[in-house]
LUMKE-622469 format. One record per residue (C-alpha): residue in one letter; x, y, z; residue number from 1. Coordinates in nm, 2 decimals. Each point is the difference from the previous one (the first is absolute). Layout:
N
  aa    east   north      up    i
   A       X       Y       Z  NUM
...
//
This chain:
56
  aa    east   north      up    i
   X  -16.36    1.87   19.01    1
   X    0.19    0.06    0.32    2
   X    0.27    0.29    0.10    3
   X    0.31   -0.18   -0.15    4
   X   -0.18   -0.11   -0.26    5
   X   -0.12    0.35   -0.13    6
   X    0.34    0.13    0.09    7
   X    0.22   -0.26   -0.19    8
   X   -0.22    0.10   -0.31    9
   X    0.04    0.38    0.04   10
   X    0.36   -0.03    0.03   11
   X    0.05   -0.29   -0.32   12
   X   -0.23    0.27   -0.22   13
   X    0.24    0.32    0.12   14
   X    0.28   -0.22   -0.08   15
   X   -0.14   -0.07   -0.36   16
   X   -0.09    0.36   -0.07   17
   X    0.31    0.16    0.09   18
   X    0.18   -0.26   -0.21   19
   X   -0.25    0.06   -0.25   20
   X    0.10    0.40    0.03   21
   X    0.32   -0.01   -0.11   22
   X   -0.17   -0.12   -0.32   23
   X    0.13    0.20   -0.38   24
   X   -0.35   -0.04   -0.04   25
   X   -0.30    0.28    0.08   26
   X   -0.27   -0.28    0.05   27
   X    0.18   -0.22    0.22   28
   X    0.15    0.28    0.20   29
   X   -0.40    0.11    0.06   30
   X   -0.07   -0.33    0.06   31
   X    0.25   -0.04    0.25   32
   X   -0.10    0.31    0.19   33
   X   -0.35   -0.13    0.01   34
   X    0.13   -0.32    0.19   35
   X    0.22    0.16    0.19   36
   X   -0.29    0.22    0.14   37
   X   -0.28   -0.31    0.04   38
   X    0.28   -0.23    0.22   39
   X    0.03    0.31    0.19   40
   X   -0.33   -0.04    0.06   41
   X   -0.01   -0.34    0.05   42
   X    0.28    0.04    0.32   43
   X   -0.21    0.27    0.11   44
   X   -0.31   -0.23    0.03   45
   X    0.21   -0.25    0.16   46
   X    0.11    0.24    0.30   47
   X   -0.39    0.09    0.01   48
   X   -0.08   -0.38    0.05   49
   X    0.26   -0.05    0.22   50
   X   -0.11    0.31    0.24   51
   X   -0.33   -0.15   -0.03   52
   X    0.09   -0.34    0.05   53
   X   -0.09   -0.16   -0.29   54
   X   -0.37    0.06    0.12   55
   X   -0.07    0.17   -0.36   56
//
C-alpha cells in the first residue's frame, strides 16, 4: 500500500475507536483504544513510506 493509502486507513480506524470509546461498555471501550492506537500506527507508516518514497 502507498502513503495515502496507509494514511486514510490510520485515520478511518482512530475515527472508529474513539467513537467506539465513548462506549457504556468496558470491552468495546478497550477495543476502541486498541484501534485507536494501530491507525496511529498505520498514519505513522504512511509518513515513513512517504519520506521514503514509497521505496519500502
Amino acid at each position: 500500500m502507498g502513503e495515502f493509502t496507509d494514511k486514510a486507513k490510520g485515520a478511518a480506524k482512530e475515527a472508529i475507536g474513539e467513537a467506539k470509546q465513548g462506549s457504556d461498555h468496558a470491552d468495546v471501550r478497550a477495543d476502541g483504544k486498541a484501534q485507536k492506537a494501530e491507525g496511529k500506527l498505520d498514519k505513522a507508516k504512511g509518513s515513513v513510506k512517504g519520506a521514503l518514497g514509497d521505496r519500502i
